[in-house]
N, CA and C atoms as a LAMMPS dump frame, in Angstrom:
ITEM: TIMESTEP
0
ITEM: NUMBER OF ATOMS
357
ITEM: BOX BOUNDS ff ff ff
-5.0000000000000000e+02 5.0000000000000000e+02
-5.0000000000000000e+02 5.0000000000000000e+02
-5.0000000000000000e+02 5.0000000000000000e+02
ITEM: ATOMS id mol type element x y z
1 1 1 N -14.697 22.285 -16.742
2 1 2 C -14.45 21.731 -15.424
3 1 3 C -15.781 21.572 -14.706
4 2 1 N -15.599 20.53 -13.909
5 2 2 C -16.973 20.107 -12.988
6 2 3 C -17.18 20.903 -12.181
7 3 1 N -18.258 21.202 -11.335
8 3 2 C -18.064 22.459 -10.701
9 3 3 C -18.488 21.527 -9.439
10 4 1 N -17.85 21.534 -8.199
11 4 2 C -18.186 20.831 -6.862
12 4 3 C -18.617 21.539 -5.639
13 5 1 N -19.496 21.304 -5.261
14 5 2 C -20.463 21.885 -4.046
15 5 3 C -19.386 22.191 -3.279
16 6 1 N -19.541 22.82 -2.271
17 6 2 C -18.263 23.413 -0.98
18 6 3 C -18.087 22.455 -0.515
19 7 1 N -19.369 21.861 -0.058
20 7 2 C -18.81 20.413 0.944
21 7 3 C -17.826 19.204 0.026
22 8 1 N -18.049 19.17 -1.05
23 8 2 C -17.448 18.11 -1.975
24 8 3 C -16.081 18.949 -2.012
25 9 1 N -16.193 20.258 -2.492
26 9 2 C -14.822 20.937 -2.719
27 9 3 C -13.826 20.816 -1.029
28 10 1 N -14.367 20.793 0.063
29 10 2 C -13.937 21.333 1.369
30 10 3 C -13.197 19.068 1.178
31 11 1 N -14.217 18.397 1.173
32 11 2 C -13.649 16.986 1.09
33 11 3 C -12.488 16.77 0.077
34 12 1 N -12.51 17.328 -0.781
35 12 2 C -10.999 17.142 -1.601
36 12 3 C -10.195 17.667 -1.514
37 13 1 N -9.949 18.679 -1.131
38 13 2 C -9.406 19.634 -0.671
39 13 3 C -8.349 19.117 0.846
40 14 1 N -9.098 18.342 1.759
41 14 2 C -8.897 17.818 2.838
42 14 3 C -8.448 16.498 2.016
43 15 1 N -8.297 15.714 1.645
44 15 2 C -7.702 14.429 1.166
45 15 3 C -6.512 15.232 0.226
46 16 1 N -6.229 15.856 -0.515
47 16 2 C -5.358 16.314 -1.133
48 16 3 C -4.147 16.846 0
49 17 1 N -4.781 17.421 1.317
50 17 2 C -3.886 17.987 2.62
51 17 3 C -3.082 16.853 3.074
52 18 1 N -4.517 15.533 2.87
53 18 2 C -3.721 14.369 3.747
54 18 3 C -2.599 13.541 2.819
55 19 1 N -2.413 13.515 1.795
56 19 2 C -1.656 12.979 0.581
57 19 3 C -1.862 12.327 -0.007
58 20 1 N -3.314 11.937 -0.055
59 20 2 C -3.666 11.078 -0.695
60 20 3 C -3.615 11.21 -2.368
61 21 1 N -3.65 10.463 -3.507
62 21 2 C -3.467 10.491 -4.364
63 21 3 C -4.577 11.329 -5.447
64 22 1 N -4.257 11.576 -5.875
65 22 2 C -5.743 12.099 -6.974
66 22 3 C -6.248 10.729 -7.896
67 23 1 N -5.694 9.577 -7.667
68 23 2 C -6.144 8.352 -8.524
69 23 3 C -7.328 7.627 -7.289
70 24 1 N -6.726 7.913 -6.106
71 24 2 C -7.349 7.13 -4.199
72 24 3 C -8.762 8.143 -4.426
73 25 1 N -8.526 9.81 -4.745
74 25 2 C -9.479 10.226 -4.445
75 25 3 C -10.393 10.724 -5.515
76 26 1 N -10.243 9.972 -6.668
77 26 2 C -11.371 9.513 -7.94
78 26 3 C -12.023 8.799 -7.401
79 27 1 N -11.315 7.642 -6.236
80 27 2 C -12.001 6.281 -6.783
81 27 3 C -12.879 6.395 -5.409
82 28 1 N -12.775 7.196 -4.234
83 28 2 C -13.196 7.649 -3.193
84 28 3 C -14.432 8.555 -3.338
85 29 1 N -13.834 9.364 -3.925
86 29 2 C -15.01 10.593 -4.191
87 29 3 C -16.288 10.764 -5.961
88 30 1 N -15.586 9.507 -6.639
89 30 2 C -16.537 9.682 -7.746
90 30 3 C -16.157 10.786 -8.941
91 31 1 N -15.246 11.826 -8.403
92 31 2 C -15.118 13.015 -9.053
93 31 3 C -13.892 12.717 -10.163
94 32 1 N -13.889 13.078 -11.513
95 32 2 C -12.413 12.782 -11.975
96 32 3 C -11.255 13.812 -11.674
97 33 1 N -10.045 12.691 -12.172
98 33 2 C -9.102 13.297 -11.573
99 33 3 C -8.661 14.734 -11.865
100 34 1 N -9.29 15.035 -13.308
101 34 2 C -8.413 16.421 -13.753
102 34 3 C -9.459 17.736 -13.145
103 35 1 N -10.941 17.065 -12.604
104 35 2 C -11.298 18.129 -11.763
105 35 3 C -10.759 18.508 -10.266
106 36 1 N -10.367 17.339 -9.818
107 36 2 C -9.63 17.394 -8.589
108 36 3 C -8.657 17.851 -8.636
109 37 1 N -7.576 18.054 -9.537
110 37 2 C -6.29 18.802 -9.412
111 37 3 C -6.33 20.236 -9.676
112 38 1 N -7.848 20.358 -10.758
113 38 2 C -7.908 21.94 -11.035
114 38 3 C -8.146 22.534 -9.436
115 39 1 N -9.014 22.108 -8.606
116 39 2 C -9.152 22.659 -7.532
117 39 3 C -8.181 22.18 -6.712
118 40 1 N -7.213 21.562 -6.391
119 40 2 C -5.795 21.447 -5.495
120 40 3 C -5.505 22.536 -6.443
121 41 1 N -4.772 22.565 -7.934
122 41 2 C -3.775 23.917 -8.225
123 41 3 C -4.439 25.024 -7.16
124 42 1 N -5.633 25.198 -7.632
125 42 2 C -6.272 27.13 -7.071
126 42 3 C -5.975 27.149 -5.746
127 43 1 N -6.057 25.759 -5.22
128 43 2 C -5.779 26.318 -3.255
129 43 3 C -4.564 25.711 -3.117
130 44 1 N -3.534 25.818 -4.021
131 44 2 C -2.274 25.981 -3.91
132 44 3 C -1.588 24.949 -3.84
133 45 1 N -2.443 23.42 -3.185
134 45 2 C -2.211 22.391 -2.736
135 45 3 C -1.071 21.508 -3.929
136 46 1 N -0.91 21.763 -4.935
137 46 2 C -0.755 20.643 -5.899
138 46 3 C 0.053 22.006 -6.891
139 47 1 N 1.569 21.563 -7.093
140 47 2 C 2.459 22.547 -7.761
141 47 3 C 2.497 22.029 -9.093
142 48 1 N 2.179 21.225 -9.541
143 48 2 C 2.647 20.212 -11.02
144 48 3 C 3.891 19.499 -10.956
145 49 1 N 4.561 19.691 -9.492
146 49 2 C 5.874 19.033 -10.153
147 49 3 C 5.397 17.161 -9.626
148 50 1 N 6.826 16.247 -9.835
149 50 2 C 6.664 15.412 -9.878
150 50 3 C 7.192 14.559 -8.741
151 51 1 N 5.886 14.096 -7.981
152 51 2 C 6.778 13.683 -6.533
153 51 3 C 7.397 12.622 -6.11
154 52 1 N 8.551 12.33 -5.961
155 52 2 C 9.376 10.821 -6.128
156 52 3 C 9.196 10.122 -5.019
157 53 1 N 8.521 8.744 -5.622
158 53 2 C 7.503 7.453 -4.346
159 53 3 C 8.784 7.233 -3.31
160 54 1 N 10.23 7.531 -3.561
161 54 2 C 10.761 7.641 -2.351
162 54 3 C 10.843 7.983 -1.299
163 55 1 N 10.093 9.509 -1.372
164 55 2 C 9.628 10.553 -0.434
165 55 3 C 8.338 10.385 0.119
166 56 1 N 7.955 9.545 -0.785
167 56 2 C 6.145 9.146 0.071
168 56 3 C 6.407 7.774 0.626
169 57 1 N 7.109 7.197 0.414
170 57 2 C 6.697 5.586 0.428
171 57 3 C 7.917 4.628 2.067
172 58 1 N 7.514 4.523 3.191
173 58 2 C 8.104 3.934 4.403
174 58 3 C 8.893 2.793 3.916
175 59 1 N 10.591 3.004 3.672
176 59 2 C 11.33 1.905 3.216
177 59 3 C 10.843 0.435 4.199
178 60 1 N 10.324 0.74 4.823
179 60 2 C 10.269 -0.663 5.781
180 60 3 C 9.097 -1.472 5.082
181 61 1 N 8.748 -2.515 5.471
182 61 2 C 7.501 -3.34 4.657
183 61 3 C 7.043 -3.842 6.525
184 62 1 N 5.615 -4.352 6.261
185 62 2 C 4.982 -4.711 6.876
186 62 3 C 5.413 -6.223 7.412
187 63 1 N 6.022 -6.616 6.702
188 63 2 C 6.692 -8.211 7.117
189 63 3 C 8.125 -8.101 8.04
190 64 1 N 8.614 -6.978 7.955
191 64 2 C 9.799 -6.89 9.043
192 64 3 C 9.69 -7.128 10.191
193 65 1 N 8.636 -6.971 10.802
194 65 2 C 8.471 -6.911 12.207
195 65 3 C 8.478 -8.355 12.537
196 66 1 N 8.216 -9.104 11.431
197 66 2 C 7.694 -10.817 12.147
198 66 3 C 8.86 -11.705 10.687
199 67 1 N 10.177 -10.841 10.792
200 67 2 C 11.059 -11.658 9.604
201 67 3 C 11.392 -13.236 10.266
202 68 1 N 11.633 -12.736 11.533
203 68 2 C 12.39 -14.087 12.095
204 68 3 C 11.115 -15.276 12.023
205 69 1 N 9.927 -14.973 12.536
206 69 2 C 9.004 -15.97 12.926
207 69 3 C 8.633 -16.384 11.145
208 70 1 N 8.345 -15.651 10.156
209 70 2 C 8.423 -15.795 8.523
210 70 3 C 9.402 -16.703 8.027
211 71 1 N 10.676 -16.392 8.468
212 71 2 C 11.838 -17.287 8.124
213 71 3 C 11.903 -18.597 8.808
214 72 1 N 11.255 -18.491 9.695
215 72 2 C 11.227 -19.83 10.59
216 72 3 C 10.413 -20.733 9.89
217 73 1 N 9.51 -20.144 9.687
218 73 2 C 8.021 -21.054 8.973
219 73 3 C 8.683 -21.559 8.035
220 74 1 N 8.819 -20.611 6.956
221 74 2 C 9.475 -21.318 5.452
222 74 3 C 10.537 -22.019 5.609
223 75 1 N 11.6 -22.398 6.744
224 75 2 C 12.519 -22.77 6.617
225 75 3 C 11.965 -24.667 6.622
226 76 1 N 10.914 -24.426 7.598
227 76 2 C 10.463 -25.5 8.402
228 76 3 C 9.425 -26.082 7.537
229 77 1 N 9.011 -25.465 6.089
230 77 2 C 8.131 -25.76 5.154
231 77 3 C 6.795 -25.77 5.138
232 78 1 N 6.607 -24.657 6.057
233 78 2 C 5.19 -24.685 6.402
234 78 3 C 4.577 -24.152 5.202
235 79 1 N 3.167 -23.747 4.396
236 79 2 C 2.826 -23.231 3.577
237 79 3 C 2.669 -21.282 3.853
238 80 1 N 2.543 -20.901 3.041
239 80 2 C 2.267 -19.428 3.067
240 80 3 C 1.272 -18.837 3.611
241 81 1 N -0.071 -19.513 3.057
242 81 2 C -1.187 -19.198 3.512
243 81 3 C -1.197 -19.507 4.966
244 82 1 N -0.951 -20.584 5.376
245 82 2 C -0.928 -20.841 7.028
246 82 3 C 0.119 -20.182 7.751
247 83 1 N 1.165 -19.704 7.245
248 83 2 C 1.871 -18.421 7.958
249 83 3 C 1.327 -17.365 7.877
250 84 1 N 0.167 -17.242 6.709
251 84 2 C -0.243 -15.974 6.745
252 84 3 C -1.451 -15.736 7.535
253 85 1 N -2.275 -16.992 7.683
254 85 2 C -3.41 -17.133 8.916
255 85 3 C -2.686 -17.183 10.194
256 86 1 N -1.712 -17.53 10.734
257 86 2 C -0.911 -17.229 12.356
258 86 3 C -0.581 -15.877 12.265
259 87 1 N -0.122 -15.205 11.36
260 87 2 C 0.42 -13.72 11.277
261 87 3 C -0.688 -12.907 11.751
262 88 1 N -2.067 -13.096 10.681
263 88 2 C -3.386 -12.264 10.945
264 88 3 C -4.011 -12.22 12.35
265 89 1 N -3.485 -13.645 12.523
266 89 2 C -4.136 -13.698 13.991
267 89 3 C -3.375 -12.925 14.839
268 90 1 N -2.166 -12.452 15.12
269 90 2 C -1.19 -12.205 15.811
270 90 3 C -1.113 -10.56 15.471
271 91 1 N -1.807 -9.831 14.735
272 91 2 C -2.208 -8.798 14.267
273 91 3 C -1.53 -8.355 13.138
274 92 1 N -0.862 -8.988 12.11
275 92 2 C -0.538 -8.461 11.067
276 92 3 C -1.64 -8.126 10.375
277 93 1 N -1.239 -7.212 9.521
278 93 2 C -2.579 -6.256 8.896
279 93 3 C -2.376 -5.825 7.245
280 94 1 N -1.099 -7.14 7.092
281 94 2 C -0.741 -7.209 5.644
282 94 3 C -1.398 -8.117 4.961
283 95 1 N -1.525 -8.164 3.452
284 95 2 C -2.421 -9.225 2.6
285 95 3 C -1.593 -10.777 2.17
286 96 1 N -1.73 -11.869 1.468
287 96 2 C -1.342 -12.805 1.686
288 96 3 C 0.18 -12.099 0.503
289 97 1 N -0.44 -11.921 -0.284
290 97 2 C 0.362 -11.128 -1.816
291 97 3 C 1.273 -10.284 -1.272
292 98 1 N 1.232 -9.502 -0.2
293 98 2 C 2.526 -8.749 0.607
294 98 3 C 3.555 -9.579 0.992
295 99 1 N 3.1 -10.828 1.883
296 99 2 C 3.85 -11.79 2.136
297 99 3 C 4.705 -12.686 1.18
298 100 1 N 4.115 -13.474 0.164
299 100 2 C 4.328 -13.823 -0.864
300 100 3 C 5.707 -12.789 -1.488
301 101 1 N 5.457 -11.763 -1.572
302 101 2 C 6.276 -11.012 -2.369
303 101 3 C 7.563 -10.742 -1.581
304 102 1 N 7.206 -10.254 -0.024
305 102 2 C 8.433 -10.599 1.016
306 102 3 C 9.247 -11.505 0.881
307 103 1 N 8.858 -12.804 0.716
308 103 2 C 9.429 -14.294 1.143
309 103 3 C 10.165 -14.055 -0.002
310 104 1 N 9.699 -14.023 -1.407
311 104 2 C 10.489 -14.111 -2.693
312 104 3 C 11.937 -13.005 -2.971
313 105 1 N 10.886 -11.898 -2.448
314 105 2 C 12.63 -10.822 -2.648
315 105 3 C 13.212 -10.321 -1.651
316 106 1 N 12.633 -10.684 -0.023
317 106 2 C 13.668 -10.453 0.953
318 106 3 C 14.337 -11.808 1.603
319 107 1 N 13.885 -12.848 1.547
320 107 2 C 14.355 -13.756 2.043
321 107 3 C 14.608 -14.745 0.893
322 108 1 N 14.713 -14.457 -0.123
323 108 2 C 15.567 -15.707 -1.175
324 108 3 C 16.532 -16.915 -1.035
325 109 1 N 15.022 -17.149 -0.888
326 109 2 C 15.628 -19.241 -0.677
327 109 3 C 16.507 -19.373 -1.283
328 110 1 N 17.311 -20.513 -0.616
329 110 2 C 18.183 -21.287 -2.018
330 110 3 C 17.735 -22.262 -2.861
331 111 1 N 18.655 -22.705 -3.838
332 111 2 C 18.218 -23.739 -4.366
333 111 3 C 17.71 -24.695 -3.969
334 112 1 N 18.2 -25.321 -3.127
335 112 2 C 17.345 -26.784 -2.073
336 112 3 C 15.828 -26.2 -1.435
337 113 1 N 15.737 -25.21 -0.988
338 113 2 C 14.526 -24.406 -0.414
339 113 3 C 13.128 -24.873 -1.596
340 114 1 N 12.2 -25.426 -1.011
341 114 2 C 10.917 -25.525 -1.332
342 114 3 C 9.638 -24.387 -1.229
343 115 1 N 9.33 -23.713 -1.765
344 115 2 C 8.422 -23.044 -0.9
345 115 3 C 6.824 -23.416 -1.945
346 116 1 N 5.74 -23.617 -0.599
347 116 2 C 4.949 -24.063 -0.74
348 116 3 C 3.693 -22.73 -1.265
349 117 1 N 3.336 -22.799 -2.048
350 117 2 C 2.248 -21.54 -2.349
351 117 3 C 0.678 -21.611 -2.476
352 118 1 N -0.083 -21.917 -1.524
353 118 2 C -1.342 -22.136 -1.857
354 118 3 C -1.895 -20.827 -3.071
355 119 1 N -2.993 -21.792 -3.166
356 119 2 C -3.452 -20.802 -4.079
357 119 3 C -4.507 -20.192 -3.596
């Protein structure tokens, strides 16, 4: 095992509190993952069991808040990307690929429905 300075140990230690992942805090801290969990087991932080993304993960998506003004656009055939530049502006703080993925499995066009996809 790697052996990590206090301050490096006190920083993982503190990201492991906040929930972050041991894959977020490889790619954060440089350190690999199986040294980071040896030190979560010892300070108790990290039991081995297996934690279900149900319990971590906010059923809501970032596109709910603006479904109606989303549904409006696509209905009206606007493109994605330009719903997704009015959204950003308007403070959404989701990526174009969040959206994209919204439109396809929460709002499923019908058959007649066009939807336009920049690239």
């Amino acid at each position: 095992m790697n052996t990590l300075t206090e301050a490096q140990r006190e920083r993982v230690l503190a990201m492991l509190r906040e929930g972050k992942t041991l894959r977020r805090i490889e790619h954060e801290t440089g350190h690999r993952r199986e040294t980071i969990a040896a030190y979560g087991r010892r300070a108790g932080l990290l039991d081995g069991g297996v934690v279900h993304l149900d319990d971590r993960r906010d059923a809501t998506t970032l596109c709910e808040p603006h479904r109606e003004t989303i549904a409006d656009a696509v209905a009206e055939g606007t493109s994605l990307r330009a719903v997704h530049a009015d959204l950003v502006r308007a403070g959404f703080s989701g990526s174009y690929s969040t959206l994209k993925r919204y439109v396809r499995t929460r709002l499923s066009p019908s058959a007649e429905t066009t939807l336009l996809l920049a690239a």
